[in-house]
N, C-alpha and C positions, 0 to 999 in steps of 0.2 A: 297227158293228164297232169295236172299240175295239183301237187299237193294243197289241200284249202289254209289258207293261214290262221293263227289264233285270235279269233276276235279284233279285227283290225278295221278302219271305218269305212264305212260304204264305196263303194267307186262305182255303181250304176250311178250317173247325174243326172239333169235335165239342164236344159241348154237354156241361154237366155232366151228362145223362142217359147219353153214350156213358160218361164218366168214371164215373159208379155203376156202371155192366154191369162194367167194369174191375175194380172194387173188389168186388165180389160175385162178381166168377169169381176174383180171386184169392184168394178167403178159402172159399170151395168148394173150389178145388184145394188149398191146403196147410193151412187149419185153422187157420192166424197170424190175428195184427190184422186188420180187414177196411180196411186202409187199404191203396191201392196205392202200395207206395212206387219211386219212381225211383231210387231210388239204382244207381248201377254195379254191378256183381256183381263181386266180388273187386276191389272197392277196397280195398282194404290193398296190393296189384301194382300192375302199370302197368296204364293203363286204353287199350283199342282199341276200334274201332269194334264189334263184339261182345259187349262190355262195359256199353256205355254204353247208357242207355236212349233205346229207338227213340224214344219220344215224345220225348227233350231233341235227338235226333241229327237225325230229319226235320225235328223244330219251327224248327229255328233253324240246324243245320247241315246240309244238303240238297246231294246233289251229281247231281241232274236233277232234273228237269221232275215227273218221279213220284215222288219222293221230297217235291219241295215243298208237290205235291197230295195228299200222304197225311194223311188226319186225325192232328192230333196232341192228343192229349186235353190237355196242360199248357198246349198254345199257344190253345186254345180257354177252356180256364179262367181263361187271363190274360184273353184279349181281352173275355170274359163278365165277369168281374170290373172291368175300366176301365170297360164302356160302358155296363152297369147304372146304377153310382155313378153315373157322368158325366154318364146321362141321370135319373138321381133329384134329382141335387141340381142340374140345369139347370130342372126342372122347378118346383122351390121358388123359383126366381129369373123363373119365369114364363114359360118360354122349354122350348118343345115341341120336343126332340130325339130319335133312335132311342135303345132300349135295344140289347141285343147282337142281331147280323144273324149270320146264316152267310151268308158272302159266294161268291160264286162262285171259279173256279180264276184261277192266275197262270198265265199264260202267260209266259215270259219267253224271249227272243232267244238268249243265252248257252247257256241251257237247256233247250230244251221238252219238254214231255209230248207225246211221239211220239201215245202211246196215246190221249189226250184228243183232238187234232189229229185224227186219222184217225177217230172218231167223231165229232167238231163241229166240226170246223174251226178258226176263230180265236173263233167265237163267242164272251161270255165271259155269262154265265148268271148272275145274280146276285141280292144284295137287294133291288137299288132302294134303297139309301138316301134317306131323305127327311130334309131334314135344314132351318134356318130360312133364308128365302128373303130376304138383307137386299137385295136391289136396287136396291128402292125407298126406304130406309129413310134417314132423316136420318142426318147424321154421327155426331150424337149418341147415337144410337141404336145405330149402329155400336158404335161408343165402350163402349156400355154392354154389350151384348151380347157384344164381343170381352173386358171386365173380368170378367162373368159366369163366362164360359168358361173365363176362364183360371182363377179361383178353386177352378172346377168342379173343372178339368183336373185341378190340383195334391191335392187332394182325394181323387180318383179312382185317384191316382197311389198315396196312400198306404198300402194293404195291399201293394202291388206293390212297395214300394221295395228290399229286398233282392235281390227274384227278377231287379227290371230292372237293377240296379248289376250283379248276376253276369252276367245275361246278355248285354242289350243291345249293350257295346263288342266283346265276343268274338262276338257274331253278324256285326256289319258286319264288325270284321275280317276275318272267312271270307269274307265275301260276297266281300272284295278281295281274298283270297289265291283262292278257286275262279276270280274272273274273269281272273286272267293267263294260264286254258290259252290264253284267245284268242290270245295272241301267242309260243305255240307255236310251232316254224317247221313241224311237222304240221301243226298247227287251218292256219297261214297256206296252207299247202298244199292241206287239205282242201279249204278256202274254194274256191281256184280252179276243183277240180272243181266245186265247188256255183256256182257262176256257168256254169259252160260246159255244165251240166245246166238249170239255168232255160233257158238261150238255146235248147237243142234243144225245148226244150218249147214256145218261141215267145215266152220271156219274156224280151227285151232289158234286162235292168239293169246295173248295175255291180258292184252288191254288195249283203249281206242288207238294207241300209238302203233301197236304190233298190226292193228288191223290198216292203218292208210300205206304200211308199209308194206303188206301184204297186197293193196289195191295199186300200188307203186309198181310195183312187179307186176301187174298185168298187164301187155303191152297190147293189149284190141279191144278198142274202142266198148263193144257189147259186153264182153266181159268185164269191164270198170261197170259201164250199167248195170250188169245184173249184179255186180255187187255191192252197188249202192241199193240196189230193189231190197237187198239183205239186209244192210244199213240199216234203213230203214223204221221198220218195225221194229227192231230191237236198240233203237238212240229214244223211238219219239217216246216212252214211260218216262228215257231219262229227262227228258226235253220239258213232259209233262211236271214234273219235279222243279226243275229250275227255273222255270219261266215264271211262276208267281212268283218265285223269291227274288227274284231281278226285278220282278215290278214293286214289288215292298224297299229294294235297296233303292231304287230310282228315287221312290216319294221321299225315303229317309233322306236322297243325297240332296233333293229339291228341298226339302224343307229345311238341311244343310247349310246352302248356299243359295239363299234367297238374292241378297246382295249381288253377286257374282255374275248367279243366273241376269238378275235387271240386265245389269252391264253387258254380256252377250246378246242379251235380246234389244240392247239401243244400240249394239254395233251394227249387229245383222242390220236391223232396220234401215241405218244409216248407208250400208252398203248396198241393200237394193234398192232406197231412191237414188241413192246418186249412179248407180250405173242402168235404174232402170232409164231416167230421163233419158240418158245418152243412148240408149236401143232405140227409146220411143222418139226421138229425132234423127236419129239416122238411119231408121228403116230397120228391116228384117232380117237383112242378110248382114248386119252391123255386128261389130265384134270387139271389145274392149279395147 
């Protein structure tokens, strides 16, 4: 069982095959381009959360647990787009890395997926990354292998560099602006009850931190489950609490960074025609 991390960005993707269905119902429904484009709808206005497109909104600005875990076709093309490259051109330097994985869901503390929770508990279902084993390996080796990488990295980086300049700092920001509901003097509230509900349940802790360390220490499988069934009911009031105020910090950050938002939302755009063309010519099982 793997501890959930704190508000961190989605890793459920979709694959550039979800991103083709995308682009083929969109050019079925209106007869346009068959490129799907992200752009805002009535950008030339102000732009709101209704506006903006769900894949740049969930991808990167998420205000729960479901929202993190929803496939997001742009944030899937990015991540298919680095780890291809990264594993092609690791691969010419000798050095056997994954291409793109779908990885399993976030779980995160701040935020969780009620709905994932209550079907799997904390499990966290995943690729298997397999990735080079240096443990053994001389320094030198290290050396070389950590020089490799990096050259990889930068490389890899390169069709992305627009999309990550737009996106990237305006992601983490949010990340920091959503996590201050915590210190809501609600959420701080909330919390209370959510401690003095573990303890009716039998679960002595202090707080959410005492309690994933107390789930840490279960080593079977059923019993992580039934501790999340416990979870449960006593997070969703706090959940109930934070979730409007994340959606009020959202609109305040959107109305924020109207500028910024454009600029992410003409990179994204620009990122999935140009790698949708190159799917829609080279087939299905085509790969960046």
């Amino acid at each position: 069982m793997h501890r959930p991390p704190r508000l961190s960005r989605p890793l459920v993707g979709a694959s550039l095959t979800l991103l083709a269905a995308l682009l083929v119902s969109g050019c079925s429904a209106g007869g346009h381009s068959p490129s799907r484009s992200t752009s805002p709808r009535g950008a030339a206005g102000g732009l709101s959360v209704g506006n903006l497109s769900p894949d740049l909104l969930t991808g990167y600005f998420p205000v729960s647990g479901a929202e993190m875990n929803q496939p997001s076709a742009i944030k899937a093309l990015n991540d298919e787009i680095y780890q291809n490259r990264n594993s092609a051109c690791m691969k010419k330097q000798g050095y056997r890395i994954p291409g793109f994985q779908r990885e399993g869901p976030v779980h995160a503390e701040t935020a969780p997926d009620l709905g994932y929770i209550k079907a799997h508990g904390f499990l966290i279902t995943g690729s298997g990354d397999v990735g080079v084993d240096l443990s053994t390996a001389s320094v030198a080796a290290q050396h070389a292998f950590g020089s490799a990488l990096g050259r990889c990295s930068t490389q890899a980086m390169s069709p992305l560099a627009q999309f990550s300049a737009a996106v990237d700092l305006l992601s983490s920001r949010w990340t920091t602006i959503s996590e201050s509901v915590q210190d809501d003097p609600a959420v701080v509230r909330a919390y209370m009850r959510f401690v003095s509900c573990l303890h009716k349940a039998g679960i002595n802790v202090a707080d959410e931190d005492g309690f994933f360390a107390y789930v840490d220490g279960l080593h079977n499988e059923r019993a992580q489950y039934q501790a999340a069934q416990i979870y449960l009911p006593c997070i969703a009031p706090v959940e109930t609490v934070r979730l409007p105020l994340r959606k009020s910090l959202r609109e305040t950050f959107i109305a924020d960074h109207q500028d910024a938002l454009r600029a992410a939302q003409q990179a994204a755009d620009q990122l999935a025609h140009q790698y949708a063309s190159a799917y829609a010519s080279a087939g299905a099982e085509a790969s960046p």
